[in-house]
C-alpha positions in Angstrom: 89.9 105.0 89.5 86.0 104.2 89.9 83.7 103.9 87.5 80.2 103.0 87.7 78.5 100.5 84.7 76.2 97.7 84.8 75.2 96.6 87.7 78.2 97.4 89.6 80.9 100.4 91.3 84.6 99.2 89.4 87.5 100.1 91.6 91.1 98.6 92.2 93.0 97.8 95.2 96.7 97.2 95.9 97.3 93.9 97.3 100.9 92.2 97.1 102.4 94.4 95.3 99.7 94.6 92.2 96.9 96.6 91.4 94.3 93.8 91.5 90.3 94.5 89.3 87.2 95.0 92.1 83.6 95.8 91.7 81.1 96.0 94.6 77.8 95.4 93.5 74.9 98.1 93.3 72.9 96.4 95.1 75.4 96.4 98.1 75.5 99.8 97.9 71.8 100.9 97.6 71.1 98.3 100.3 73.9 100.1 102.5 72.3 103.3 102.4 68.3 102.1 102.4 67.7 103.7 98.8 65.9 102.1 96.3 67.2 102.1 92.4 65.3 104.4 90.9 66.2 106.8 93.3 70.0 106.6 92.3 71.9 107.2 89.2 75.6 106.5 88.2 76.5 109.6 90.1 74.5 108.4 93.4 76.2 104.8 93.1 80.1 106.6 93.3 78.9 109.2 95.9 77.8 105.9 98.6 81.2 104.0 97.3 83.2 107.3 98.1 81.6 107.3 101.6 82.1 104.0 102.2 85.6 103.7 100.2 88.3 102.3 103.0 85.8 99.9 104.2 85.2 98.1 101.0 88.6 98.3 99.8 89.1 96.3 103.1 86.4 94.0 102.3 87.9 93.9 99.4 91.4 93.0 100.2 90.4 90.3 102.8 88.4 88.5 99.7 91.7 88.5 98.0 93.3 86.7 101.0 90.8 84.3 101.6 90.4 83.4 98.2 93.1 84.4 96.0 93.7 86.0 92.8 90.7 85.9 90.1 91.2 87.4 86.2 87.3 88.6 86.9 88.2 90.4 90.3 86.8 90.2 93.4 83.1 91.3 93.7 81.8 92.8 97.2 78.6 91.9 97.7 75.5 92.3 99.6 76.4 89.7 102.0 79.6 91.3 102.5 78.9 94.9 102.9 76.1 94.4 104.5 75.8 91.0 107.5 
């Protein structure tokens, strides 16, 4: 599942044994591919996350080790998809 809202890409990973909540921020992903937000829509935003899926579900997932379980999930950001 991915969905697209606000300012971020919402996606879930599997990460001992649970489905744990994930967002990467649009900004990480406009950044990522040198676009600038008027130039991409909801559809746009999915498109870069589907290119870039098993790298920021492994972002993702190593957020989770390093810092645990969160009830807000983890959030990928700039800094993190982007060094």
């Amino acid at each position: 599942m991915v969905v697209a809202g606000g300012d971020y890409v919402h996606f879930v990973v599997e990460y001992g044994g649970k489905i744990e909540k994930c967002r990467v921020t649009e900004t990480a992903l406009l950044n990522r591919e040198r676009m600038s937000r008027r130039d991409a829509g909801h559809a746009q935003l999915i498109a870069i996350f589907v290119r870039h899926r098993a790298e920021i579900e492994h972002l993702a997932r190593a957020k989770l080790q390093r810092e645990g379980h969160s009830d807000r999930g983890v959030v990928v950001t700039t800094e993190d998809l982007n060094p």
